[in-house]
C-alpha positions as CSV (number, residue, x, y, z in Angstrom):
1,X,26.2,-43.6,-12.8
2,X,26.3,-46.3,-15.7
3,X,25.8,-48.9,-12.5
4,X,22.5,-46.9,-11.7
5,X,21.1,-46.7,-15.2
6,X,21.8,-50.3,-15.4
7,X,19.7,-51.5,-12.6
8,X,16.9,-49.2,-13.9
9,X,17.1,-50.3,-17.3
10,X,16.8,-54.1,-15.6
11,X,14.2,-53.0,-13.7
12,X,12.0,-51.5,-16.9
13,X,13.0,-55.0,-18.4
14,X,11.4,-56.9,-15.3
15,X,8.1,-54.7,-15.2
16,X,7.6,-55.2,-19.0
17,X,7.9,-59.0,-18.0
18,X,5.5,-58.7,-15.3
19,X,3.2,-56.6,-17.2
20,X,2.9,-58.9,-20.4
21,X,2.3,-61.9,-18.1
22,X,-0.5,-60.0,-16.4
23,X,-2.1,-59.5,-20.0
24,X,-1.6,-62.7,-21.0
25,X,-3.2,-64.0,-17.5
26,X,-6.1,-61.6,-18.5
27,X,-6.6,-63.0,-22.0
28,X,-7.1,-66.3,-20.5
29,X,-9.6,-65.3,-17.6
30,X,-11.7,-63.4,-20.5
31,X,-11.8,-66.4,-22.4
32,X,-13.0,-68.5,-20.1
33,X,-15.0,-65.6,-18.8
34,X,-16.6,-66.0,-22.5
35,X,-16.7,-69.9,-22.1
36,X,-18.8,-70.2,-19.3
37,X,-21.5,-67.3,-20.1
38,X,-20.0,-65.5,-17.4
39,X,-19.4,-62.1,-19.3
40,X,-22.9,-60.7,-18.7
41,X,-22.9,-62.0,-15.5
42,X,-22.4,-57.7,-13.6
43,X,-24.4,-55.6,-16.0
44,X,-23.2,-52.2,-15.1
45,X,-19.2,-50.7,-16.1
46,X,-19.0,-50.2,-12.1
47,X,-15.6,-48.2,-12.8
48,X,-14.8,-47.1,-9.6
49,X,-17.9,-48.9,-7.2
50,X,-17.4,-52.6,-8.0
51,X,-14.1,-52.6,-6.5
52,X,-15.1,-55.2,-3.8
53,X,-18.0,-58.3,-4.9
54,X,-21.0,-58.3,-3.1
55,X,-20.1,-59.0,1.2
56,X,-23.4,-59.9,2.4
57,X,-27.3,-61.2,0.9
58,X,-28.7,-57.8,0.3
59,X,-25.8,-57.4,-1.9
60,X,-25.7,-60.6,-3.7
61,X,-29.7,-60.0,-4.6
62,X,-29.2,-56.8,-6.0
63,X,-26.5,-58.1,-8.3
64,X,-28.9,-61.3,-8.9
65,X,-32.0,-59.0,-9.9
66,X,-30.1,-56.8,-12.6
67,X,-28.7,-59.7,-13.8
68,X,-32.8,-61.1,-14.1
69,X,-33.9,-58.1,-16.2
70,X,-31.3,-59.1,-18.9
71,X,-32.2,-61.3,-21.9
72,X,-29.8,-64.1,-20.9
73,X,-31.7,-65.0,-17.3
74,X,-35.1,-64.9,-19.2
75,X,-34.5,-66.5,-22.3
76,X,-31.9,-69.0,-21.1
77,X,-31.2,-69.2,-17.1
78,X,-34.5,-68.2,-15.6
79,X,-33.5,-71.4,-13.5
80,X,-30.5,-70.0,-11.9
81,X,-30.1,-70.0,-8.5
82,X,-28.0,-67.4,-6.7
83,X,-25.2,-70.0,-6.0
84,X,-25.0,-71.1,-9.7
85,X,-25.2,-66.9,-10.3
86,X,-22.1,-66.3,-8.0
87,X,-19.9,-69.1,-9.9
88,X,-20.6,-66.6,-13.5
89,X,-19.9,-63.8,-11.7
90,X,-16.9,-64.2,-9.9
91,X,-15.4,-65.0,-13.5
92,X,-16.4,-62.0,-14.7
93,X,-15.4,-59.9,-11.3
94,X,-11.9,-61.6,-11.8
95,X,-11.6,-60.2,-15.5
96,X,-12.7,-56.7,-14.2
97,X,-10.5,-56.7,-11.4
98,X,-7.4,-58.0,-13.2
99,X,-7.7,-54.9,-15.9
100,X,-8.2,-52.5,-13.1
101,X,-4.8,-54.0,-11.4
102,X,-2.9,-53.8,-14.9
103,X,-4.2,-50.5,-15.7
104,X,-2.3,-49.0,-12.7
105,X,0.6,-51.5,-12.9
106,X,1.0,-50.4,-16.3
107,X,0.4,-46.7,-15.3
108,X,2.3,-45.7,-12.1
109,X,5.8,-47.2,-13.2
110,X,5.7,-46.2,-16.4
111,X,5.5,-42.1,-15.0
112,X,8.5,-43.4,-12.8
113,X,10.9,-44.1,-15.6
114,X,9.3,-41.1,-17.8
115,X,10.6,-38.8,-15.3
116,X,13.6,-40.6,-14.7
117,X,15.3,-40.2,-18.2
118,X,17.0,-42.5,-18.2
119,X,14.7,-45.5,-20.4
120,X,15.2,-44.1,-24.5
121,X,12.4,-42.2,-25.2
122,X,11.8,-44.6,-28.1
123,X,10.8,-47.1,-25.4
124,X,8.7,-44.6,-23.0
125,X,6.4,-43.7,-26.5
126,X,5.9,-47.0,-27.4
127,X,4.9,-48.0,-23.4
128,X,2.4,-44.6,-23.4
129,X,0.8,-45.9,-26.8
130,X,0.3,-49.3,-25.2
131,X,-1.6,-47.5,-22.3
132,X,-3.8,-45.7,-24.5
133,X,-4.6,-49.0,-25.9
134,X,-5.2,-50.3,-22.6
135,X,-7.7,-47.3,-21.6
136,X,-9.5,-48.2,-25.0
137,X,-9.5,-51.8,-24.6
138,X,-11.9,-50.9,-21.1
139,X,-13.9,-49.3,-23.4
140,X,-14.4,-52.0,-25.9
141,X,-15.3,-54.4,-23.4
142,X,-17.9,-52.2,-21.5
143,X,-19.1,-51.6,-25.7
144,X,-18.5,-55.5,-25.8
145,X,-20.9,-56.3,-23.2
146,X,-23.7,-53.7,-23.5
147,X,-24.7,-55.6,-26.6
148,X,-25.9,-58.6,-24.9
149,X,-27.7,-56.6,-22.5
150,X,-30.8,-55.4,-24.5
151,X,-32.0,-57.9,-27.4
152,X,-29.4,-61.4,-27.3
153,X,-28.8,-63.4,-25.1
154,X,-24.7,-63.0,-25.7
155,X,-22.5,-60.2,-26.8
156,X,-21.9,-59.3,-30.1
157,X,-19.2,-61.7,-32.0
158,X,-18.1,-58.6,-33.4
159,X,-17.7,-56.7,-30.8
160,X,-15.6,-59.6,-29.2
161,X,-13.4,-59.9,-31.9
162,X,-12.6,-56.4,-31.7
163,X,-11.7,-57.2,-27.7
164,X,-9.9,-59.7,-28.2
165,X,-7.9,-58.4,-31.5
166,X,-7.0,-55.3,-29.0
167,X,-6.1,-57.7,-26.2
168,X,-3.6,-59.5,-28.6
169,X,-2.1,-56.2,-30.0
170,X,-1.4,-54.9,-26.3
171,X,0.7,-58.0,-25.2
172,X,2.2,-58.8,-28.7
173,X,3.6,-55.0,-28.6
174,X,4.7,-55.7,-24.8
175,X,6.9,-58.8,-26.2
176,X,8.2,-56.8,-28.9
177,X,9.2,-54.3,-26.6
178,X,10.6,-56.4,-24.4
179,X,12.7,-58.2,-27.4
180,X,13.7,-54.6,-28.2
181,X,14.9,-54.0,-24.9
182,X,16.7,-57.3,-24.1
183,X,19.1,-56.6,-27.4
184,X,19.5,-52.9,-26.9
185,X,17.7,-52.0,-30.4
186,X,14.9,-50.4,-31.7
187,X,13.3,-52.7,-34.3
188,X,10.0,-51.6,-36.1
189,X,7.7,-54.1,-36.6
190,X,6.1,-51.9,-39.8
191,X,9.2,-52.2,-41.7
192,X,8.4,-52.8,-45.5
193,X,11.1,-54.7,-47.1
194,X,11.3,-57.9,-49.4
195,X,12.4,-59.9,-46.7
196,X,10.4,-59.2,-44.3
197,X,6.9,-59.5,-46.1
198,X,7.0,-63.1,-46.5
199,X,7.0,-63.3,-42.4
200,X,4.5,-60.1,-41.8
201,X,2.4,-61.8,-44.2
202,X,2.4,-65.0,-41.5
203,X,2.1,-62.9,-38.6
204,X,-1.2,-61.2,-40.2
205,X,-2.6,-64.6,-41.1
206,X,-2.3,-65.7,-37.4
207,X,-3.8,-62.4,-36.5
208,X,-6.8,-62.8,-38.9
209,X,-6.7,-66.5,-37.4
210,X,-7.1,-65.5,-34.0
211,X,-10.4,-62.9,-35.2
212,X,-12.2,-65.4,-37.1
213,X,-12.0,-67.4,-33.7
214,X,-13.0,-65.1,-31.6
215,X,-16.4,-65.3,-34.2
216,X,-16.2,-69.2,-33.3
217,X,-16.4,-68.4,-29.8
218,X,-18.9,-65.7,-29.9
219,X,-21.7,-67.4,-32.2
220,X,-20.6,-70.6,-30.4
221,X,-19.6,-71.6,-33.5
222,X,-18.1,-74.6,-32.2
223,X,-21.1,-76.4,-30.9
224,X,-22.2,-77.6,-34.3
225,X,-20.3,-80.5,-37.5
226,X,-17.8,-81.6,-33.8
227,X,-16.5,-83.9,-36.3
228,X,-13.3,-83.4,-38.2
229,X,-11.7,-83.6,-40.7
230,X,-14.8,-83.4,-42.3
231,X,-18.4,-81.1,-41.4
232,X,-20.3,-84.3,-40.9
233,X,-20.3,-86.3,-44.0
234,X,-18.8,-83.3,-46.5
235,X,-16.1,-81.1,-46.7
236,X,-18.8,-78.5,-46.9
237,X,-21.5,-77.4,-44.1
238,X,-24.6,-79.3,-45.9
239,X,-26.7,-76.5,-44.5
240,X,-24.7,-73.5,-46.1
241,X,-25.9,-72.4,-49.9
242,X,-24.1,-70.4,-52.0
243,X,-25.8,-68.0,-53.6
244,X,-23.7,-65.2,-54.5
245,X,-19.9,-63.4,-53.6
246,X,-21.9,-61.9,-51.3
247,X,-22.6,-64.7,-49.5
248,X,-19.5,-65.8,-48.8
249,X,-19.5,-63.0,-46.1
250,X,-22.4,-63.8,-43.9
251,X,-20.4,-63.7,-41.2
252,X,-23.4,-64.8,-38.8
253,X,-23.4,-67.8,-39.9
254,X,-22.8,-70.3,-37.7
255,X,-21.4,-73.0,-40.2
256,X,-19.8,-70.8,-42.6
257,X,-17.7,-69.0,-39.6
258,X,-16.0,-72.6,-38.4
259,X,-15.6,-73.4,-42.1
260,X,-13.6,-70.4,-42.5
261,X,-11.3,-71.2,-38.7
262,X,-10.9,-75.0,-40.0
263,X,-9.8,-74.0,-43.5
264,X,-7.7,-70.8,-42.8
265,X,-5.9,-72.9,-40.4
266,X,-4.8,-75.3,-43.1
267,X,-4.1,-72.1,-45.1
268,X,-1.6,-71.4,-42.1
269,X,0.3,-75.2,-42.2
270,X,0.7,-74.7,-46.2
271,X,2.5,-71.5,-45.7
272,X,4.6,-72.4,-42.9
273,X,5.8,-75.4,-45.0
274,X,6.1,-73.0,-47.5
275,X,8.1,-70.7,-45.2
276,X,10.3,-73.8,-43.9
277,X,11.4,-74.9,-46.8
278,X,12.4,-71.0,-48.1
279,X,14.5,-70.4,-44.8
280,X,16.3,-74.0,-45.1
281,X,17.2,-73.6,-48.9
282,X,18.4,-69.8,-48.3
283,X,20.7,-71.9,-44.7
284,X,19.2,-68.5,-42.6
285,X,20.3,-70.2,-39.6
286,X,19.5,-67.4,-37.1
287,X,15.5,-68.2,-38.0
288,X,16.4,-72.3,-37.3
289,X,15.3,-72.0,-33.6
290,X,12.7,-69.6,-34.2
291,X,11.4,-71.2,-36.7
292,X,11.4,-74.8,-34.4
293,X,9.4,-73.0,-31.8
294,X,7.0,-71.8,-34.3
295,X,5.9,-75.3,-35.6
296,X,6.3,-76.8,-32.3
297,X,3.2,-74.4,-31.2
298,X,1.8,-75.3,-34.7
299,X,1.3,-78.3,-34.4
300,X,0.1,-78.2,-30.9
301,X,-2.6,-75.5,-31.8
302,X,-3.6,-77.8,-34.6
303,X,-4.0,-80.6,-32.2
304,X,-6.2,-78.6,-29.8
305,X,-8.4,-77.7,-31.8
306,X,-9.2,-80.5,-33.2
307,X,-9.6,-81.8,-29.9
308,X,-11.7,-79.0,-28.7
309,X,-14.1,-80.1,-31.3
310,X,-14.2,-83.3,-31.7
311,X,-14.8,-83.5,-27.6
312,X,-17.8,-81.1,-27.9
313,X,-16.1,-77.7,-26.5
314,X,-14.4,-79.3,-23.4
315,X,-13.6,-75.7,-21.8
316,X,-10.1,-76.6,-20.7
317,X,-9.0,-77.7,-24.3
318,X,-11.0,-74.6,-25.4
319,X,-9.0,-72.6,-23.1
320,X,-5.5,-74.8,-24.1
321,X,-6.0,-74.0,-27.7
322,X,-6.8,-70.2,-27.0
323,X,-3.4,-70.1,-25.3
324,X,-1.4,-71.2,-27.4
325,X,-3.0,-69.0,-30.0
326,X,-1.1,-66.3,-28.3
327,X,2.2,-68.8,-27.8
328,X,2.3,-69.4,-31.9
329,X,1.8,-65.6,-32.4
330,X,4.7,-64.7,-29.6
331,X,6.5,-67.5,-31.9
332,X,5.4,-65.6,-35.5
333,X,6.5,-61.9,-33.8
334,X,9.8,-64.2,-32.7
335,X,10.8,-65.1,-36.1
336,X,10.3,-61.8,-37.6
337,X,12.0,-60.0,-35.3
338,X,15.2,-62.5,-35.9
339,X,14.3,-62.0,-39.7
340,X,14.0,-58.0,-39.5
341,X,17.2,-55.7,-39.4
């Protein structure tokens, strides 16, 4: 009997494993879905029809033609051909197809050990509230897209950010789960305590991070000052005015939007020197190699952006730095949890 719970208990272990690389391997075909203007690329939900891509010309023109009513093929690729239009939508079918696949993954086992009693039900709620998430997160990204389908020429950098905040709140509860179930406990992430602000405070930082750029991506924020570490010849854009507190959150503005990613970025570094120092002078040796792989993926984050700019948005150090923009926040969640009791 304890052999048999064993093995299923391994096996919920595995599928969380399987399930959080699938999200992760989704995170990185939407962004460079978003990268190479695929997203708006199939401009219907097709829940249940687009199952299969388009098998023969007819097809392929009828996909082409919606696609040529859209603002994006006036405005900007009324050029295409249908070859170049099958490269942007094969990204986007991908994405779509993947979500379909972890949907069900996510679903279908997760009924298995409900019925089975034999996960803790502290586990089997937290896996059901991660599926609701992921029904919702469809739904964002069908909201997500119908805003570049009407007046612009993109989606909404709003509406992105929300996607993509979602999409990191699915797989970061996934590895917290999964660090829950490796050591047999039942941490809560929400726990308020003096000593575990200092590192939620970090973790929310990332997190805000991570929005502001997704709002670099969307506006394409990252196309203008591809110098660093100034924006051109000054700290500040020289086409940005402040007028008022107000201002300061024009958030659809292209200049003042990287502004914000470069600076709250060096906001990050101060506090995890910050938080170094702190765990080194109180000797908290169980956050030493936590706290190694955190600035490890630090400074390689630092170093891809910077890249990613200064090489004018080469997509695969684009796509590099959005990786490990989940890596560091795995590495954050890491920390805490080692910190958290």
């Amino acid at each position: 009997m304890y052999s048999n719970e064993r093995k299923i208990n391994k096996i919920f272990l595995n599928w969380l494993f399987a399930s959080l690389i699938l999200v992760f391997l989704i995170i990185i075909v939407g962004g460079l879905t978003r990268l190479t203007d695929s997203g708006l690329s199939i401009t219907e939900w097709e829940l249940f029809k687009g199952l299969l891509p388009p098998l023969n010309a007819n097809s392929w023109n009828e996909y082409f033609n919606e696609y040529k009513k859209i603002p994006q093929y006036k405005l900007l690729n009324s050029n295409m051909s249908i070859d170049e239009f099958k490269v942007i939508f094969y990204w986007e079918y991908l994405h779509r197809i993947l979500a379909r696949l972890i949907g069900l993954f996510f679903l279908l086992p997760l009924i298995y050990f409900y019925f089975s009693k034999k996960i803790r039900s502290e586990y089997i709620k937290i896996c059901f509230l991660i599926f609701i998430l992921i029904i919702l997160q469809g739904i964002i990204g069908w909201f997500m897209v119908q805003s570049g389908l009407v007046n612009d020429t993109t989606v909404s950098h709003y509406r992105l950010s929300i996607h993509l905040t979602t999409a990191i709140i699915i797989i970061s509860s996934i590895f917290w789960l999964i660090m829950n179930v490796y050591s047999k406990q039942n941490k809560t992430f929400f726990k308020i305590s003096n000593n575990n602000l200092p590192f939620q405070m970090l973790i929310l930082l990332i997190l805000f991070q991570i929005i502001m750029g997704a709002f670099v991506s969307g506006l394409d924020a990252g196309r203008i000052y591809q110098t660093w570490p100034l924006m051109g010849a000054n700290y500040l854009p020289n086409d940005y005015y402040f007028i008022n507190f107000k201002s300061l959150l024009e958030l659809d503005n292209h200049s003042l939007v990287q502004f914000y990613h470069r600076n709250l970025a060096y906001l990050i570094i101060i506090y995890v020197i910050l938080l170094t120092v702190f765990i080194y002078k109180k000797k908290i040796r169980n956050l030493y190699f936590p706290l190694k792989l955190l600035l490890i993926f630090l400074f390689f984050q630092v170093i891809l952006g910077i890249l990613t700019l200064v090489t004018g948005l080469n997509i695969y150090l684009a796509s590099a730095h959005q990786i490990t923009s989940v890596l560091l926040a795995f590495s954050a969640l890491n920390l805490y949890y080692f910190r958290t009791k």
